[in-house]
N, C-alpha and C positions, 0 to 999 in steps of 0.2 A: 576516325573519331571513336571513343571508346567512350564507352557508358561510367564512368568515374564521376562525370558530373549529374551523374543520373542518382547515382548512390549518394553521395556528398548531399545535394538537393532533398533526397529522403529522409538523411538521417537529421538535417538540418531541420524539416518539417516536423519527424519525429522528436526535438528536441521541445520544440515548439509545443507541441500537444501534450509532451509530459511536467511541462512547467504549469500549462493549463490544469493539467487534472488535481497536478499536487495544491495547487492556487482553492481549487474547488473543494478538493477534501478537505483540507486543511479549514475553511471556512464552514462546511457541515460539522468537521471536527469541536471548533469552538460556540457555533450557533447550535446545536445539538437537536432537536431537545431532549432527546433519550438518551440514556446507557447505550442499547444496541444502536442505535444512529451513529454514537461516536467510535463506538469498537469498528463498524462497519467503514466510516470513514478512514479509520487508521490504518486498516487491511486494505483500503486503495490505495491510501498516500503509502504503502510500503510498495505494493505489485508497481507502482510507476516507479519509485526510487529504482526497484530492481529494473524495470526497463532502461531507465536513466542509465544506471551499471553496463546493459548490454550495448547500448548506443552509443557509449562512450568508449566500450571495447571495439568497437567497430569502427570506429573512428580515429583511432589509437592504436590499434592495430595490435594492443598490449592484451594478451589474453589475462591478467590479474584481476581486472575486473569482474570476471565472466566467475572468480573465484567469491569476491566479494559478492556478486551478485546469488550466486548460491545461499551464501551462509547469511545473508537479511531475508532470503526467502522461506530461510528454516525458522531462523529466528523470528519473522513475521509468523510464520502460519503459529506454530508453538504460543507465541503473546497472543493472537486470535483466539485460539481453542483458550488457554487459562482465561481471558475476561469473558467468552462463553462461558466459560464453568462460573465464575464468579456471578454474572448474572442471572445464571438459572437459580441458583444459593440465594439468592438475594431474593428472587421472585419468588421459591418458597417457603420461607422465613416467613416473607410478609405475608402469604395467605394461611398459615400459620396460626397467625398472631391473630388473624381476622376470624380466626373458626375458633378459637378458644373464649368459653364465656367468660 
């Protein structure tokens, strides 16, 4: 008996919990109520895509995933940091605006 169905069972579970998470960010995504809520959601729903990438190279046995899953995880952090910047810009703009008589 080899543990194949040990891992098979895992990643099938792992599948499972990353369709969840993306299901939940995705609904913080559009019910917001904030800037940072939705940036912050979007940097979940990316880290599970990326995990989705690695469970499927595991399961696939195809390592091009694992390539794919690199280059959304650069490109996620990079779009995290710009709408960081953009809403710090934005928050001081408006206090700004509110200290000028």
């Amino acid at each position: 008996m080899s543990g194949e169905w040990l891992l098979d069972a895992g990643v099938s579970f792992g599948f499972v919990m990353v369709f969840l998470t993306v299901g939940f960010a995705f609904l913080r995504l559009v019910l917001g109520p904030s800037l940072p809520d939705r940036v912050v959601a979007l940097d979940m729903m990316t880290v599970a895509i990326v995990a989705f990438c690695g469970l499927a190279a595991i399961r696939s046995g195809d390592a091009a995933f694992l390539d794919v899953a690199l280059a959304l995880a650069l490109v996620g952090f990079l779009a995290t940091v710009a709408l960081a910047r953009f809403a710090e810009r934005q928050r001081l703009r408006s206090e700004q605006k509110e200290k000028k008589p």
